[in-house]
N, C-alpha and C positions, 0 to 999 in steps of 0.2 A: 214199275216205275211210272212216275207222275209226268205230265206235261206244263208247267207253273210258269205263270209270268209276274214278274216282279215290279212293283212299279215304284223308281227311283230309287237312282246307283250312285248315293250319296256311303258311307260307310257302312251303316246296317243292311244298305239293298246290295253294294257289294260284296260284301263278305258273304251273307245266302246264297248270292247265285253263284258264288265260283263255288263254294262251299257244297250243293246241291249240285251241281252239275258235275263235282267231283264225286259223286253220291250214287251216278247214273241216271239221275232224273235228267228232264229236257226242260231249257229254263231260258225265255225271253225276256230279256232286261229291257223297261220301260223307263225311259227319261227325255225331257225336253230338252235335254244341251246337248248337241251335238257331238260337240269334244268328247262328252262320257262315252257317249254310243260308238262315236268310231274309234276308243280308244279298246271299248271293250272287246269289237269287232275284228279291230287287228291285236286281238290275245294281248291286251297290256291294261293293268288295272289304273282304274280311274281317281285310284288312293292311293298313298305309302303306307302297306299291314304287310307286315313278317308271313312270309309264304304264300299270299293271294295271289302275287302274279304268276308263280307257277300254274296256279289251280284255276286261271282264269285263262291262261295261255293254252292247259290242257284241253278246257272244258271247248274251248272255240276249238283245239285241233281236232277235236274229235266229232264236233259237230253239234255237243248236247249242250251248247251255252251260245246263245245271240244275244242282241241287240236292236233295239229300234226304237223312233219315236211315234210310229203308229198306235198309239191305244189300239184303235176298233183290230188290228191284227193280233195285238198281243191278246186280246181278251177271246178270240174267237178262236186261238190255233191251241189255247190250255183248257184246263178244267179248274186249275187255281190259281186266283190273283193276291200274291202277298202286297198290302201296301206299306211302304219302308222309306216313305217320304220325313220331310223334316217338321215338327211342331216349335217351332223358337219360341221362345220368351217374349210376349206383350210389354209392356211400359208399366202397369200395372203386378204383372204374376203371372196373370195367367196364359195360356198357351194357346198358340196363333193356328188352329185349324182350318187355316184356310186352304194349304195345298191338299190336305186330307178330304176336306171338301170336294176341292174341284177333281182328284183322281178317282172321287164316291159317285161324282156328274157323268163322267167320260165312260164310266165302268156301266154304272145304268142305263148311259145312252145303249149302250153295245150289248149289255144283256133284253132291253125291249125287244131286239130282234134276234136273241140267241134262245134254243128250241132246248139245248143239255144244259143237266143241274150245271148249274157254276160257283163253288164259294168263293168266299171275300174272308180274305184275314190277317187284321191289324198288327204290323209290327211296332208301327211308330208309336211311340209313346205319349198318351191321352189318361187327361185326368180321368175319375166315375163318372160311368155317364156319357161319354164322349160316343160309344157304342150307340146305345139307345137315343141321345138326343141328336147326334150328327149323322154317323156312317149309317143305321138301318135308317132313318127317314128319307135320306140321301138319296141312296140307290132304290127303296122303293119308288120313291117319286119323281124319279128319271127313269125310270125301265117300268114302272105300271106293272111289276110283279110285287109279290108278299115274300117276306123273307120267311126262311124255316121251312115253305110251301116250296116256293117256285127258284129259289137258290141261297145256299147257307152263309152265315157269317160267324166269324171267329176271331177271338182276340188271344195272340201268341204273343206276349211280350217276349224281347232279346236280353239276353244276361253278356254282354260282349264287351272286353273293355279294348280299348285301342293301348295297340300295342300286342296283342297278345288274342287278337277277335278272333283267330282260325282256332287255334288251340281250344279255346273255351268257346266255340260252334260246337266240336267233338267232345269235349269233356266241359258242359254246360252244368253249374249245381242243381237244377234242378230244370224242367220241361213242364213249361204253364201250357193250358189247353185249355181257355175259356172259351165256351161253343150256344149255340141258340138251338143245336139238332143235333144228335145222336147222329144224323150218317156225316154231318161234315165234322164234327168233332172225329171221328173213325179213320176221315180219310186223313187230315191235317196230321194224327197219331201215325199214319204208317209213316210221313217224315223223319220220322226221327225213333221208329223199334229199333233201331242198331246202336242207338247211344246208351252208354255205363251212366245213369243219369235217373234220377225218382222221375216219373211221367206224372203230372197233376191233371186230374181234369177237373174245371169246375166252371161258375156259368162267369158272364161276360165282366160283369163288375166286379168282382172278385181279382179277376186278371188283371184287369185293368188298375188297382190299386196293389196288388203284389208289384208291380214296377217301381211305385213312387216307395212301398212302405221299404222295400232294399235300395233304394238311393239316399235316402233322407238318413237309411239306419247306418251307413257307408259315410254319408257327412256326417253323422252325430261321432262315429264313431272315431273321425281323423280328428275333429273339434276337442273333444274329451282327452285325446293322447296329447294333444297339443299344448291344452292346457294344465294338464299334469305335468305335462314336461317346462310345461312355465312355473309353475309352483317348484320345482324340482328343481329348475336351476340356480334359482333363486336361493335355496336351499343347500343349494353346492353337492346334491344329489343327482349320479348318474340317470337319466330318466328311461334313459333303454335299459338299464338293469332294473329298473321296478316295472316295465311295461314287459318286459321277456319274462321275468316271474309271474306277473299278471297273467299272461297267455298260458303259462303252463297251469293253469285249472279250468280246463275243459267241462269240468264238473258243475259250476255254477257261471263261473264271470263269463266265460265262449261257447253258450248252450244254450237251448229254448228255456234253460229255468227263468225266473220273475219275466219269461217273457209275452205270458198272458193278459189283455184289457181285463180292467176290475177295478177294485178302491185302491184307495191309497195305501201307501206303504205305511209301516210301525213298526213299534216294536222299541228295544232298547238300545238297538245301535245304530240302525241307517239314521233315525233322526237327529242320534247326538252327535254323529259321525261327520254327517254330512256339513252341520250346523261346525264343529271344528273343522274344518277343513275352508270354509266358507269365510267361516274366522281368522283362521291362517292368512288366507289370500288378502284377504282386506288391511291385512296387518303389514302384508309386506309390500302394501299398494300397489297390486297386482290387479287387473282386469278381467276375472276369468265368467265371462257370462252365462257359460253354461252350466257350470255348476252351479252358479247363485242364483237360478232358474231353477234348480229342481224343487228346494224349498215348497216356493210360491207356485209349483205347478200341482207339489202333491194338494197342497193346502185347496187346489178349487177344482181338487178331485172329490174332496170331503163337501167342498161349499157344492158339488153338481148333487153329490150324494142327499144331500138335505135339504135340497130344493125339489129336488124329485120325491120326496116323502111328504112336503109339503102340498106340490103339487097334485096329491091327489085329495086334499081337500078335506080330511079326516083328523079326531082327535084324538080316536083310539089307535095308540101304534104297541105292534109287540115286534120286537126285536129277538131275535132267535141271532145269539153270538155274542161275546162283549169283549174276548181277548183279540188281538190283532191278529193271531192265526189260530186254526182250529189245530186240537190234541196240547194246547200250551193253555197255563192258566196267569200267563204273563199281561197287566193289564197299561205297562209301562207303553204310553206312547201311541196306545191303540188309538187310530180313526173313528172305531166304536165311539169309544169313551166321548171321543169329542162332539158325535154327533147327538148322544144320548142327553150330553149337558147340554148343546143349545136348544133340541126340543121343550127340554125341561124348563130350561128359561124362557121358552115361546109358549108355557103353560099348554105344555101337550100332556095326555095323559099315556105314560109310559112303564110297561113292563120288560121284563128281559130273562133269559133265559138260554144258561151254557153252561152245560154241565160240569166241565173242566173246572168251572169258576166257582169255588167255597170261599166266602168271605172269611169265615170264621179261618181257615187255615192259610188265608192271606198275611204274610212279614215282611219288614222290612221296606224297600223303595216300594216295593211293589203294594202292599196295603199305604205307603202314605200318598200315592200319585191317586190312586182310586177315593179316597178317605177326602182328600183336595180338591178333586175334579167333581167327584157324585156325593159329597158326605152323605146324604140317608137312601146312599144307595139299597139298602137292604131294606127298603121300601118298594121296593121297584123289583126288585128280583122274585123269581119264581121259580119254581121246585120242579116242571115239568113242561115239556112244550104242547101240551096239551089245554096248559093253562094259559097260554101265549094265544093258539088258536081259540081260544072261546073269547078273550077278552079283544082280539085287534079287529080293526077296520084296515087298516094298512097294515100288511105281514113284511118285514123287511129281514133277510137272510142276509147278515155279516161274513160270516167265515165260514168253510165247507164242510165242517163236521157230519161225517158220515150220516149219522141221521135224518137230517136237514131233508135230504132231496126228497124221500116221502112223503114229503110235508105239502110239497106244492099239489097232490092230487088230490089233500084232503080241504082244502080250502074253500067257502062257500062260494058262489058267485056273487056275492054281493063283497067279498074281501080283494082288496085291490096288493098285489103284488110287487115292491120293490127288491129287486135282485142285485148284490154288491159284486157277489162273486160267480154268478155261474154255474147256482144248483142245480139249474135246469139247462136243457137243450134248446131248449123255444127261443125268438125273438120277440122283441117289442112288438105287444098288440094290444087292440083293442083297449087299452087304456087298464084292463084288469093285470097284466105280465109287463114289469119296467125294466130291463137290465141296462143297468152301466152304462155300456158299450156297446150293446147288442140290439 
């Protein structure tokens, strides 16, 4: 069992300590309002959350949950400081780290003079970055230790929603562990071995942005219902009958599927799809923003895509991919296609190469979108990716066709690498490797 002090008993610092102290660990609640502290002191929680006051009432009958507004005691009677303070909303966006601050001041004051490892680990919620530019400069430079060296720090973002924070304490979707050291990532892990729950460990900025990328995907995701169901009513269609059908395909629409960074989307249905539906709404003078957003957000995934091909400066490009996904010889709609035409029209010299893709046995929509877009495209194509590697300066990888990923070991140093989808593992460097997203 841990000895852990908490610092601020606002909802996410109450719900851990009664929560953990329920847990059999020892857990000193740090806050500056008194009311918090002596409410939690005489066993009554300092929120309204379904079940805390029991587990708050417990944890004080039994001795393994206090209170105080002593920082320098809270920090010297534990080995771990959760901090669970509030980040509000600037006038601007962005996010008011100032109490995070001044709890990063008081903690380093207290570790200058404390001799045991101590970590530090972020609950409250902080953009990237927030780690390395605020909380480690902070407390090294109030305690005159090294972090990693002389005490660890850690960013645990909370999955808790109110209403329901105890419950989903113990049956959390998953358990983040952004860590700067292997021994305090280890100890911050035995927290929580008893939970039915994926354990992630990864490093601090990582953490740090799984918070915001499930809140935002949480707003997108009530926006989107809302506005189908504004489309819907308008329609005199029940909109919980299409969104209860919706849910039951687990398969694609409620799964990690399309949910990988890359190019844009194509193909022959999302963009006719989306494009009616956008039409719909506007027809029944309907305001639906977010849908009329995805259009224009695919389209400057393509414009980021061919400015990064651009950007490296080169005439000679070979393109390895030209259908919108790999194993299909479908050129309806493809991102390819489009990028391929405005190099062309930026007098770039362009080859291409996908095996999927025979002109000669190309019909119908599908030969006349390509015959439109690229007419002497069979100028431009090549028989082999071997041909693609002799001829580019710039190698740009469309689509993941098994092939592909061999490709990146063979490329000179002098060929500069634009990555759309993800053939490789690498991140952006050194100006030779460009992904996407990566």
């Amino acid at each position: 069992m841990k000895k852990i002090s908490i610092f601020g008993l606002g909802y996410v610092g109450a719900v851990s300590a009664g929560c953990l102290a329920n847990d059999g660990h020892t857990v000193i609640g740090i806050d500056q309002n008194h009311t918090k502290v002596e409410l939690v002191n005489n066993g009554r929680s300092p929120i309204i959350e379904k079940d805390l006051s029991e587990l708050i009432h417990k944890g004080v009958a039994t001795g393994r949950l206090s209170a105080t507004t002593d920082f320098k005691y809270g920090v010297l009677a534990t080995e771990l400081s959760l901090i669970c303070v509030g980040t509000p909303s600037q006038l601007n966006g962005n996010l008011d780290l100032g109490c995070v601050r001044q709890v990063c001041e008081e903690i380093g004051r207290v570790l200058r003079d404390k001799e045991d490892f101590h970590i530090v680990a972020c609950r409250s919620t902080m953009l990237p970055g927030s780690m390395r530019n605020v909380v480690i400069p902070t407390l090294e430079q109030y305690s005159g230790k090294r972090a990693c060296k002389d005490f660890g720090v850690c960013n645990n973002p909370e999955f808790l929603r109110e209403g329901t924070a105890v419950h989903d304490f113990y049956n959390p979707p998953k358990t983040v562990i952004g860590a700067t050291d292997s021994r305090s990532r280890n100890i911050l892990t035995s927290l929580y071995e008893n939970l039915r729950a994926s354990l992630i460990q990864t490093d601090v900025e990582t953490a740090e942005m799984v918070k915001f990328t499930d809140n935002v995907w949480h707003a997108t995701k009530v926006c989107f219902a809302n506005e189908i169901g504004t489309i819907c009513k308008k329609l005199g269609i029940d909109s919980h009958k299409v969104m209860d059908i919706f849910c039951e395909d687990t398969k694609l629409n409620l799964s990690p599927y399309y949910m990988k960074p890359g190019f844009a989307f194509g193909g022959s249905c999302l963009p006719k799809d989306v494009h009616a539906l956008v039409y719909k709404g506007r027809s029944l003078d309907l305001d639906v923003p977010l849908i009329n957003a995805i259009l224009p957000s695919n389209e400057r995934q393509i414009a980021r895509g061919l400015q990064m091909i651009m950007d490296k400066g080169n005439k000679k490009i070979g393109v390895l991919g030209l259908s919108f996904k790999a194993g299909t010889d479908d050129l309806r709609g493809s991102p390819l296609v489009e990028i391929i035409e405005r190099l062309l029209g930026k007098g770039y010299d362009v080859r291409v190469y996908d095996r999927n893709v025979n002109l000669a046995k190309l019909v119908g929509a599908n030969r006349n979108y390509i015959l439109n877009h690229i007419p002497h495209i069979s100028r431009i194509m090549v028989e082999t990716a071997d041909e693609i590697l002799a001829h580019a300066e710039t190698l740009v990888f469309g689509n993941r066709s098994s092939e592909f990923a061999e490709l990146v070991g063979r490329t000179t140093e002098t060929q500069a690498i634009v990555d759309l989808v993800r053939v490789s593992s690498r991140l952006s460097s050194n100006g030779k490797y460009d992904g996407i997203c990566w």
